[in-house]
C-alpha positions in Angstrom: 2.1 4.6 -16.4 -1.5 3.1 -15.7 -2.5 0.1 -14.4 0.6 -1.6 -13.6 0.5 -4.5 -12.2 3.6 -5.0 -10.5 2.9 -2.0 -8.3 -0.3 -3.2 -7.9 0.9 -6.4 -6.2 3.2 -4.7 -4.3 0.8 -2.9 -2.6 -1.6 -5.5 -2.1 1.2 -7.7 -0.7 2.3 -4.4 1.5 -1.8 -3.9 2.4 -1.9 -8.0 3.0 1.4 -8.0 5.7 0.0 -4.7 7.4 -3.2 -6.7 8.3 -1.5 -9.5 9.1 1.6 -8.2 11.4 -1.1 -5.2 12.6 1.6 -2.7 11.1 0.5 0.5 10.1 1.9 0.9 6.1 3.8 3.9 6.6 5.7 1.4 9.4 5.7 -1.4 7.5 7.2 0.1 4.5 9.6 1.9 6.8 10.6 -1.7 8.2 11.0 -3.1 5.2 13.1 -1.0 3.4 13.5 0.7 0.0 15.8 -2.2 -1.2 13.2 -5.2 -0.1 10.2 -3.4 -1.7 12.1 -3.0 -5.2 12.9 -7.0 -5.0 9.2 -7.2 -4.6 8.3 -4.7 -7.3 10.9 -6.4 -9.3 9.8 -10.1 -9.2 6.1 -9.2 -8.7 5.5 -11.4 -12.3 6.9 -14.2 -10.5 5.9 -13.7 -6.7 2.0 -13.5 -7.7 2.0 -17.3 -9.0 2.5 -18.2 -5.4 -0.5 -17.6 -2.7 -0.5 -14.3 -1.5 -0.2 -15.5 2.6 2.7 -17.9 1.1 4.7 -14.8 -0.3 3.8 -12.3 3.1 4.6 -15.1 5.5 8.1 -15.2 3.5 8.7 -11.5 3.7 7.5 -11.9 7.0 10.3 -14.3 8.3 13.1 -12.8 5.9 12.6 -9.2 6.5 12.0 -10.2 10.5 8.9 -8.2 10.9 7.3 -7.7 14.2 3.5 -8.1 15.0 1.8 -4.4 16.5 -1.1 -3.3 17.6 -2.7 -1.3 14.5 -5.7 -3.6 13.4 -7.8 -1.3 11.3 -9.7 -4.0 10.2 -10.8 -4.6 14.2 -11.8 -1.0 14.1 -14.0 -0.8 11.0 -17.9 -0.5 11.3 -18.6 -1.3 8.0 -17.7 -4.1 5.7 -13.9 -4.2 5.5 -12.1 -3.5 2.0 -10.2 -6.6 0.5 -6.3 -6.2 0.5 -6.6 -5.7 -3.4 -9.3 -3.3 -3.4 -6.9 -0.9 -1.0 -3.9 -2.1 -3.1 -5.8 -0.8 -6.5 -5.6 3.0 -4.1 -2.7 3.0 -3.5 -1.4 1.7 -6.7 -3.6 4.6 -8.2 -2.2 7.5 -6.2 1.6 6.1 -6.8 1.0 6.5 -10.2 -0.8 9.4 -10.5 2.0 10.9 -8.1 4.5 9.4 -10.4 3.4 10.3 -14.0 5.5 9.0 -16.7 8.5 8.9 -14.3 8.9 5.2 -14.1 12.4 5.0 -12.9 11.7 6.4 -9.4 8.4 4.4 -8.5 9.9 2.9 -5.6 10.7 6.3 -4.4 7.1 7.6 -4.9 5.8 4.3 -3.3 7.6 5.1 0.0 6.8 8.9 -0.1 3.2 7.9 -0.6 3.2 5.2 2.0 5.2 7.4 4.6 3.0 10.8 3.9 0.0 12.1 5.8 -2.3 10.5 3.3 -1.3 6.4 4.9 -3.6 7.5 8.0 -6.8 8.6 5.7 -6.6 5.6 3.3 -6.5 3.3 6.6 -9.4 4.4 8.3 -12.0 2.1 6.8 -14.6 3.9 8.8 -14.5 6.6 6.1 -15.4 6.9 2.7 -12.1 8.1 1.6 -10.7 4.9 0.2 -13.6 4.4 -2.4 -13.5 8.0 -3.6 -11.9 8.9 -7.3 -8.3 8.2 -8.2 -8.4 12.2 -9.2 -10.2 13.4 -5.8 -7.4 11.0 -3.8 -4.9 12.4 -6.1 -5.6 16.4 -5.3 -6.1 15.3 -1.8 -2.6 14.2 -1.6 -1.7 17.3 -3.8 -3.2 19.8 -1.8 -1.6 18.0 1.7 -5.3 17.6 3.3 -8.9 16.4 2.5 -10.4 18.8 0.2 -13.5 20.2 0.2 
């Protein structure tokens, strides 16, 4: 399934609390729990009327999450990627990852998240992030950065 958008809140809500709590997303995810990011996925229709930082400070406080020390933003050189621009990646790869298997996208979420590839599409000091949904796709495929 392409472009759907209730994946692609989820992850831009998953990219948004990262930043905030200075979680890295394979962490975060881990933290939060299959069960609390199928709620999400779920109500995503509904959770998006609501201002994003309204709806992370709520999972925030519900789910208990703890503030780290990953700030990738910090870190970047360059101009840092909006939450939804890295949310569109991820949401990209998922479903590329997931093909027309719909009924597990949770599952692929956290195997995408909690994979090698989380470290690469966080490093804003790259050029990774912006490359093509098919490059990022056979990257994740092959299990490292392809030539």
């Amino acid at each position: 399934m392409k472009n759907n958008s209730a994946l692609f809140y989820t992850c831009s809500l998953i990219e948004f609390i990262g930043r905030k709590q200075k979680l890295k997303r394979s962490q975060l995810v881990g933290l939060m729990g299959r069960k609390a990011i199928a709620r999400i996925y779920r109500y995503a229709d509904v959770l998006h009327c609501e201002p994003i930082e309204k709806t992370a400070d709520d999972a925030i406080t519900n789910f208990n999450l703890p503030t780290g020390t990953f700030d990738n933003a910090a870190a970047c050189r360059y101009t840092v990627p909006d939450y939804w621009a890295i949310g569109e990646v991820y949401e990209r790869l998922i479903e590329d990852v997931s093909g027309d298997d719909t009924e597990h996208i949770i599952d692929r979420l956290m195997e995408v998240y909690t994979s090698w590839i989380d470290a690469v599409i966080s490093n804003y000091n790259t050029d990774f992030y912006y490359q093509s949904r098919e490059y990022i796709y056979t990257c994740y495929i092959e299990g490292k950065i392809c030539a």
